[in-house]
MIVODREN-74522 format. One record per atom (N, C-alpha, C): x, y, z. Coordinates in steps of 0.05 Angstrom, whole numbers, plus 5000, padded with zeros to 4 digits. Layout:
BEGIN
XYZ/...
END
This chain:
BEGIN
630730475757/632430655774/635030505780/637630615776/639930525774/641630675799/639830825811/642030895831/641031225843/642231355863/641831585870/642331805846/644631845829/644931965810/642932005792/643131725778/640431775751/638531885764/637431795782/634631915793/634732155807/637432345805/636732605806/636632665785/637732635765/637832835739/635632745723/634132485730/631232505706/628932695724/630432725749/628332935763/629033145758/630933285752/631133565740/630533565718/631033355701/629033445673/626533525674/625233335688/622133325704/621133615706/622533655729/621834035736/621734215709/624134105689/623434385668/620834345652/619934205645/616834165641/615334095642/615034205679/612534145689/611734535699/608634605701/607534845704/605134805729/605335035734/603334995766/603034805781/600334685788/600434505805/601134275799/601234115773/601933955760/604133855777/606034105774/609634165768/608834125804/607834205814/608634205852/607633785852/604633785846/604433495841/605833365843/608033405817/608633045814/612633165823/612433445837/614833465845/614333265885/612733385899/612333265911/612333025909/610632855892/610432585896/613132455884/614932625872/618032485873/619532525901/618532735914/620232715941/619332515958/616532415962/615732255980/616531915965/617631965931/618431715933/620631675936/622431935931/625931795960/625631815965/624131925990/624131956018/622831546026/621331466010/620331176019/622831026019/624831085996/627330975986/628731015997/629831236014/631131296033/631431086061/627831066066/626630926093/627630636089/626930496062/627030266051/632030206061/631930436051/634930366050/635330306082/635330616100/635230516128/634230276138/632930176126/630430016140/632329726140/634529686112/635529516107/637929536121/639629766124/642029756139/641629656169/640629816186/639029716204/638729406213/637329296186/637129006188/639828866191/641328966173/643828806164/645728856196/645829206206/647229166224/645729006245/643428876250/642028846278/643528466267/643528396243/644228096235/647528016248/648928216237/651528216250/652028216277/650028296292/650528396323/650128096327/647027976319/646227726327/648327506323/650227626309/651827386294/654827366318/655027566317/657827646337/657627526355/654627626368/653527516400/653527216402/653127026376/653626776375/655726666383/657526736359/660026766372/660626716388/661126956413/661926996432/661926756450/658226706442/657526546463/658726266463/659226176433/659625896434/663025836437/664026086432/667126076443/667426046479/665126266484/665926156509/664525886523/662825786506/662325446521/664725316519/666425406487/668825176487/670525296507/671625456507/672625616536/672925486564/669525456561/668425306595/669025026589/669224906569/669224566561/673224576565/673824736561/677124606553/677624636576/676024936602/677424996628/676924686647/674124536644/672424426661/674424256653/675224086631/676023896624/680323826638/681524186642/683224196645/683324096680/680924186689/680624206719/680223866721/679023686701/677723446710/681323356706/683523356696/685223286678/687223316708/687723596723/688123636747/686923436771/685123386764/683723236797/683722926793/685722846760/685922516753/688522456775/689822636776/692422596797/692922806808/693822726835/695022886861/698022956865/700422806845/702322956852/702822856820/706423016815/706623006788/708122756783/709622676809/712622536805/710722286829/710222066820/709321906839/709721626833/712221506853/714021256846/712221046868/709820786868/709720676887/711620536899/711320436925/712820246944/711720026924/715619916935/715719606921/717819516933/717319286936/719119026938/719718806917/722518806921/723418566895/722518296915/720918116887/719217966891/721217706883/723517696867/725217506855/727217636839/730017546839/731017656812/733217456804/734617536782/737017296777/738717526752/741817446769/744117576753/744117416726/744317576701/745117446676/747817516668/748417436653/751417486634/753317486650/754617326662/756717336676/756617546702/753317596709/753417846724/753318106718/753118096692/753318366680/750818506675/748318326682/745318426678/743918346696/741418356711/739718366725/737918266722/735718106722/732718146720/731418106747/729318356737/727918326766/724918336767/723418126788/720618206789/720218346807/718818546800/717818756819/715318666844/715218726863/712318726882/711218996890/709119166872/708719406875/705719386895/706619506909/703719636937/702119726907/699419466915/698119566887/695719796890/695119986919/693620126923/695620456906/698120446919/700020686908/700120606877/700420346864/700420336834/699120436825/696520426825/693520536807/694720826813/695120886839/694821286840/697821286830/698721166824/702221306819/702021216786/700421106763/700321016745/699421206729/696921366749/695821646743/697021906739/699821936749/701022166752/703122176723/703822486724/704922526702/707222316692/709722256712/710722126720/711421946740/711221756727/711621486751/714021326735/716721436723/718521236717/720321206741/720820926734/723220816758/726020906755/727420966773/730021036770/731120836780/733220756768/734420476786/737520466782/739520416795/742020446786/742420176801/744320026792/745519806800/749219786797/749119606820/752219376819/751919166818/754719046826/753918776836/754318706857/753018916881/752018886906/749618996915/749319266893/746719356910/745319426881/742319496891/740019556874/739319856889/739120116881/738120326891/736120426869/733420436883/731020596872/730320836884/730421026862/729721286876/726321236873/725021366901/723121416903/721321646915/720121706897/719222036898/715422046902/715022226922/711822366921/711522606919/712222816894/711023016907/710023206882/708123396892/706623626864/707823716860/710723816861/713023906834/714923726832/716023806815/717623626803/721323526823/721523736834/724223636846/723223666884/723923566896/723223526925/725323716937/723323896953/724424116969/722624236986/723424496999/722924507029/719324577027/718424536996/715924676987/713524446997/714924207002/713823977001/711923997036/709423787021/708023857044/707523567064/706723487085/707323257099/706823087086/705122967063/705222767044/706322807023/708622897021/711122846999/713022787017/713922616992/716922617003/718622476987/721122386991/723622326972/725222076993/724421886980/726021606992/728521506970/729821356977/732221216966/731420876982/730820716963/730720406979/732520226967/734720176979/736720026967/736619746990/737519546964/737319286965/738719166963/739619026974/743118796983/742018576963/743418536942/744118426924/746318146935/746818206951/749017976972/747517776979/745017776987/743517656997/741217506978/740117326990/737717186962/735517346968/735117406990/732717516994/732217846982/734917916976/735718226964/733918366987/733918377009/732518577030/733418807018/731718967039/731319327028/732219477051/732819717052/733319897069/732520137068/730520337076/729820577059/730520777073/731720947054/732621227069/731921437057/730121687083/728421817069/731422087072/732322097030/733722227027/733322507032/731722677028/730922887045/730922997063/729822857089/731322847120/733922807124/735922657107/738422607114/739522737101/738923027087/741223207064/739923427086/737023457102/736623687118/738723627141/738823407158/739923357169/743623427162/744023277150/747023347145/747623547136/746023827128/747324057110/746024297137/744524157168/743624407177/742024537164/739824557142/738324757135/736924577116/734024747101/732924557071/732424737051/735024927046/734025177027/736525027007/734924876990/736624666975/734224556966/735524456936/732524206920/734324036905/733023726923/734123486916/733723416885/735223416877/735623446834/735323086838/737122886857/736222606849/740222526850/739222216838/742822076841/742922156811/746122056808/747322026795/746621696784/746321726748/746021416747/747921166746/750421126761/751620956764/752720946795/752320746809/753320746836/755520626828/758320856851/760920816858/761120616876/763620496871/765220346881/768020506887/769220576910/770620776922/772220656948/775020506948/776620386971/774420216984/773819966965/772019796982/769119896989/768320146984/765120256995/764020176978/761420146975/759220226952/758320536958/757820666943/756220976938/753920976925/752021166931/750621286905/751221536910/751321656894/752422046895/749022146889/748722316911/747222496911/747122776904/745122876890/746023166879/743523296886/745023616899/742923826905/743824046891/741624226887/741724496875/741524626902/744024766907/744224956929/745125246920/741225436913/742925736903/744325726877/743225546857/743925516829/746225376828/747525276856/750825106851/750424826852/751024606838/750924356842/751324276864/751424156879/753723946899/753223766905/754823556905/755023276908/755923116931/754622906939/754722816967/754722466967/757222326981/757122046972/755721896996/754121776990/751821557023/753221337009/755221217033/754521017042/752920777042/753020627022/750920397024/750720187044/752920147051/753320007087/751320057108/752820297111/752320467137/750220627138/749720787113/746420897092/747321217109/749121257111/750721607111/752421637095/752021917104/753322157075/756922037100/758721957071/761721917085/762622237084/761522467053/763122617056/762222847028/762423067026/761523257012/764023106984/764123176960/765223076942/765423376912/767423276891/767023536868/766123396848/764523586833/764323426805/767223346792/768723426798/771123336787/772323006793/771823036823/772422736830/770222556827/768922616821/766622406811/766322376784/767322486766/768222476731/769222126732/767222046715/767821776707/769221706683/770621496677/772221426647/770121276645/770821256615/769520996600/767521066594/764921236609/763221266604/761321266578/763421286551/762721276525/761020996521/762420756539/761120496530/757620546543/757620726560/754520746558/752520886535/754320946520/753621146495/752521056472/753620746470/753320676441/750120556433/749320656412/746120626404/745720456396/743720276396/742420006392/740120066382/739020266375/736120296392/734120196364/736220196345/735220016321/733719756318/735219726330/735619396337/734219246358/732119476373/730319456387/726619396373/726119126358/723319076344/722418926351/724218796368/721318476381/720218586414/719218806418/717718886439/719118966459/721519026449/723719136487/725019386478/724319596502/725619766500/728319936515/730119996513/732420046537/731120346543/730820386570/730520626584/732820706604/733920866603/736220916629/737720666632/739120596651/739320336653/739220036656/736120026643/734719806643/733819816616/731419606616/730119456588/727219316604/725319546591/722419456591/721319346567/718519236574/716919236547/715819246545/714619286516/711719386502/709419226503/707219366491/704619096499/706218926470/707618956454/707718826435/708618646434/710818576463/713318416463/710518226468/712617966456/711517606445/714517476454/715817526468/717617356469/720317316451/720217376428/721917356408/724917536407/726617426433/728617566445/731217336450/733617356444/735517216452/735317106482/734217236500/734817146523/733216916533/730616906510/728416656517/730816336516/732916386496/734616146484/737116136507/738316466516/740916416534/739416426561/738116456575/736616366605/734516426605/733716176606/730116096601/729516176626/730216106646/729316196676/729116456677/731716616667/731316886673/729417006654/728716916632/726717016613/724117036625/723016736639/720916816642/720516936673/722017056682/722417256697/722317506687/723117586667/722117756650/720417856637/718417646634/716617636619/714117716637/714217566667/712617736669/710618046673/709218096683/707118386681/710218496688/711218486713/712618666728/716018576727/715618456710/719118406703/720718626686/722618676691/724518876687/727618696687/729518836662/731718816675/733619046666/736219026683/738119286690/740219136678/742519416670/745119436669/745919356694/748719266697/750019236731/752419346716/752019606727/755319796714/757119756735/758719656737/761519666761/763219816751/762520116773/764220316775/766720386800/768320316790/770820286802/773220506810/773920756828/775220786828/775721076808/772721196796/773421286783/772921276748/772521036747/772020826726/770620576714/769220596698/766920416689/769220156683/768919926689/771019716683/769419446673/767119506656/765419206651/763419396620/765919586608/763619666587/763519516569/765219296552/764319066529/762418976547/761918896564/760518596576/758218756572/757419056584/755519266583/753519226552/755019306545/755319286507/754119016498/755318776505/754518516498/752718456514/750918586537/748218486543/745818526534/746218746510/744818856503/744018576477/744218436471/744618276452/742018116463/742018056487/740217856493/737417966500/736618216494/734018356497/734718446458/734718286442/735218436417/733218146401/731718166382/730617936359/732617686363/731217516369/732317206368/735117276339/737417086344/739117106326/740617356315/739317636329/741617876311/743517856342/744918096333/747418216354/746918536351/748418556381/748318806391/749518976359/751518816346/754018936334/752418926299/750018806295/748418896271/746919026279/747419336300/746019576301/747419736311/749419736327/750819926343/753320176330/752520316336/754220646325/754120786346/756020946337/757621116366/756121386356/755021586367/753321766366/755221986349/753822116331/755322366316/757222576334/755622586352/756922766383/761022676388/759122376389/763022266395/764022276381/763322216353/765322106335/767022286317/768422196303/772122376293/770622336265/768422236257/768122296232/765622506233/764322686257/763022796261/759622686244/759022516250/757622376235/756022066256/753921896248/753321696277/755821536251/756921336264/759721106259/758320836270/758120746245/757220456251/760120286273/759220156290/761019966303/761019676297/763119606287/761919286280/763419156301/765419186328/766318996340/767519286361/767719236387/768419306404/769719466405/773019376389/774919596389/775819836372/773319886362/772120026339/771320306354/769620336379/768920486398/772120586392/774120516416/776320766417/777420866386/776820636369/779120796343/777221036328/774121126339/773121376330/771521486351/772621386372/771121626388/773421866393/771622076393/773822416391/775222466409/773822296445/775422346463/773722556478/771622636471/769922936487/768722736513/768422936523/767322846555/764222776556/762922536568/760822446564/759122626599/757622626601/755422676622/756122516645/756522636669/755722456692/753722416689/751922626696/749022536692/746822386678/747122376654/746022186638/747321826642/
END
């Protein structure tokens, strides 16, 4: 039997000769055998659909354990940390000016109960801007990302700046939050953070503070003296020159374990020591070296104006492989340059003869 077809038409042959009961006989006993074939077929669809159902229902089920495994796992991932932005309390523990003053190193003293929980959080990088009088670290606690009026009694937004005048580099902390509610009368505003170079402005030191007020920037200069706002300010008057010398890329030239972040230079588990600065200040190196050593740019911004960008440039040399130079890696970014393209720099005065002249970032 090949199918429903053939096996009608050898049954109509059938009927033409067959006579009496014979012919009812073996006509019947062809109906009761499709009709078994019939049952047999149901019997198998049936099966096949009840296999599919079983199969779906598997499915379902084991999608939703992974479901429950990615939710449970997202929730455990949630309850590893309590806020997103979490900077511990620290005190500088030692530091020493390098390069004619033009660099920093510093050992950190971090409150090591806030370390472990602030190590945990999405973010815990240091923000640090320097001169060559003060050290300012922004410091932040809270479950979103920019500090505002959403914040609940354990957040908050400090500034701890440190007199660099002194050996002991003492601290001063000012909880920047309270003093922008304070001075603006209201907190329907969100503290965005400084600006990364502190001003130098008729004898003051600054850090410029910036808030999002209602989608508008605005900018606010504190006082490092006195630790008050002197005076509301424009992005215009706070437009820095020079700024390009913070621009130029090294980052090549970065393989024996140090890396430049913002305006500093950390390192890897990888770093071994194998850095110019182990040979130009041994003292400050192994100040460096250790767990919690760090060191900074010291940008002296003047007036308007960055006035120490070679020296900027040439510190970079001494966090670079024993024996190279800043200047066997450094190019001026495609962005700047007149050949629209990155422009290798082999010596200092190479920067102005291709940079385009476009305006660099306060902010960065």
């Amino acid at each position: 039997m090949q199918g429903p077809m053939a096996f009608l038409l050898g049954s109509h042959q059938l009927v033409a000769d067959l006579r009496g009961e014979r012919k009812f006989g073996m006509i019947e006993g062809m109906k009761l055998r499709w009709k078994r074939i019939d049952m047999k077929k149901e019997k198998s669809y049936k099966y096949r659909i009840g296999t599919i159902l079983v199969f779906a229902v598997c499915l379902l089920l084991v999608a939703g354990c992974e479901s429950k495994k990615k939710i449970e796992k997202s929730d455990k991932d949630k309850e590893s940390y309590e806020f997103s932005v979490y900077n511990a309390k620290s005190d500088i523990k030692d530091f020493q000016f390098i390069h004619a003053k033009n660099g920093l190193v510093v050992e950190w003293k971090f409150d090591e109960k806030e370390r472990k929980k602030s190590l945990k959080s999405p973010d815990s990088s240091d923000w640090v801007e320097v001169n060559s009088n003060y050290l300012v670290r922004q410091r932040n606690r809270v479950r979103g990302i920019i500090p505002s009026k959403k914040m609940k009694s354990d957040e908050y937004s400090y500034l701890d700046v440190f007199d660099l005048t002194n050996k002991k580099a003492s601290k001063k902390e000012v909880n920047a939050w309270k003093l922008m509610v304070n001075y603006l009368k209201n907190d329907n505003f969100e503290l965005v953070g400084t600006l990364p170079t502190l001003r130098r402005i008729e004898n003051n030191d600054y850090v410029v503070i910036r808030i999002n007020d209602q989608l508008t920037y605005r900018y606010f200069l504190l006082n490092l003296k006195t630790l008050k706002i002197d005076k509301e300010t424009t992005e215009e008057e706070i437009n820095e020159k020079n700024r390009v010398y913070l621009f130029i890329s090294t980052r090549k030239g970065y393989t024996a374990g140090v890396l430049p972040f913002d305006n500093g230079f950390w390192k890897e588990k990888s770093f071994k020591g194998d850095i110019n600065l182990r040979a130009s200040y041994p003292t400050a190196f192994k100040l460096f070296s250790k767990p919690e050593g760090f060191a900074y740019k010291v940008i002296n911004s003047e007036n308007g104006a960055i006035t120490n960008g070679k020296e900027l440039i040439d510190l970079e040399t001494e966090f670079l492989t024993l024996g190279s130079s800043v200047y066997d890696y450094a190019y001026l970014p495609k962005e700047l340059s007149i050949e629209n393209k990155d422009t290798k720099i082999s010596q200092f005065d190479e920067i102005q003869q291709y940079y385009n002249g476009k305006s660099v970032s306060n902010w960065h």
